[in-house]
N, C-alpha and C positions, 0 to 999 in steps of 0.2 A: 504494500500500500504506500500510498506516496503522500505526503504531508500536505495538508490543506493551505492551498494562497494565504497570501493576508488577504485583510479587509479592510484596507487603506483606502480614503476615496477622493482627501487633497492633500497630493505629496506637499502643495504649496505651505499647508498649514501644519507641517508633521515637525516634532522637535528633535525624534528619531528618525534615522531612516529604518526601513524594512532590512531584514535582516539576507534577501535576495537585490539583485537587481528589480528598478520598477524603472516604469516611463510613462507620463503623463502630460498633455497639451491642453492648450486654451487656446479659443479662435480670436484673443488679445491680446496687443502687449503685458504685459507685468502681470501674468497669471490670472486674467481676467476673462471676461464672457464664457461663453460655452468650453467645458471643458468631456475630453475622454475619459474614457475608465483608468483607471491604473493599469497597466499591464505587466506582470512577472510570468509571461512567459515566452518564449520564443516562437516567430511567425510574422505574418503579413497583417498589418491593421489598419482600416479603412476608418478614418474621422466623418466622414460627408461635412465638412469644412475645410478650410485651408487656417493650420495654425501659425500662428505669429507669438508663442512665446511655447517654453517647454520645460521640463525636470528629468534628468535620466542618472540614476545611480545606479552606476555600474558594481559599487560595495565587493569592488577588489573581485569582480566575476571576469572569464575571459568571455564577456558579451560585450556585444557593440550595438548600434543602432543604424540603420539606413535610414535617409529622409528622402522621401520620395514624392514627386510634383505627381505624378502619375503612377500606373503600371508597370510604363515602360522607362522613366525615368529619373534617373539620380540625380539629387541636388546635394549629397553629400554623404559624411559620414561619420560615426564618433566615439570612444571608446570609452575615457574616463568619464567619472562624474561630471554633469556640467547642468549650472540652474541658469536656464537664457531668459533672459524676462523682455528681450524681443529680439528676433531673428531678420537678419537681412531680405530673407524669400520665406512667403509661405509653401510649406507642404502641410499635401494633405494622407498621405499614407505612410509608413514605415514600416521595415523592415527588421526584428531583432531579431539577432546569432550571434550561437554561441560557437569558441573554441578553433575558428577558425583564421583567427590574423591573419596568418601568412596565404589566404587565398584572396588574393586581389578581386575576383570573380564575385565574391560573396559583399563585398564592400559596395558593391554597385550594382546587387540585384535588387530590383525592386515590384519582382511574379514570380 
């Protein structure tokens, strides 16, 4: 059996972090309007917005995150902890994996 998520629902407001990697967006600068779920786990995740602010604590995991404008398209990518409280470009999907640094391929998959 595999241990239950947390049940974090704003990394913005947490004094802890979770004890995995999490990642969480707003469709605002500085942690504001509509936000997604928490995510701890690896995969492809569809906002139906485009974010402009975000939180990703990697908590020493070899996960990273893809930001992706589309399906088919990488606008970046990121490995360490990083709290953005506004992003140059929105995306609207991401990509987390784990365990894979050294495949260049996986940095800029975004299906």
């Amino acid at each position: 059996t595999s241990a239950a998520l947390p049940t974090l629902t704003d990394l913005s407001k947490q004094t802890t972090p979770p004890q995995t990697f999490a990642f969480q967006a707003w469709s605002e600068k500085n942690y504001k309007g509509n936000s997604t779920d928490v995510y701890f786990k690896e995969g492809f995740f569809d906002f139906g917005f485009q974010a402009w602010s975000y939180i990703w604590i990697s908590n020493a995991t070899d996960c990273c995150i893809t930001f992706c404008k589309n399906e088919t398209t990488s606008s970046g990518w990121w490995c360490n902890t990083r709290y953005r409280d506004a992003t140059p470009a929105g995306f609207g999907r991401i990509s987390i994996w784990c365990g894979r640094w050294s495949n260049d391929a996986a940095k800029e998959k975004c299906s």
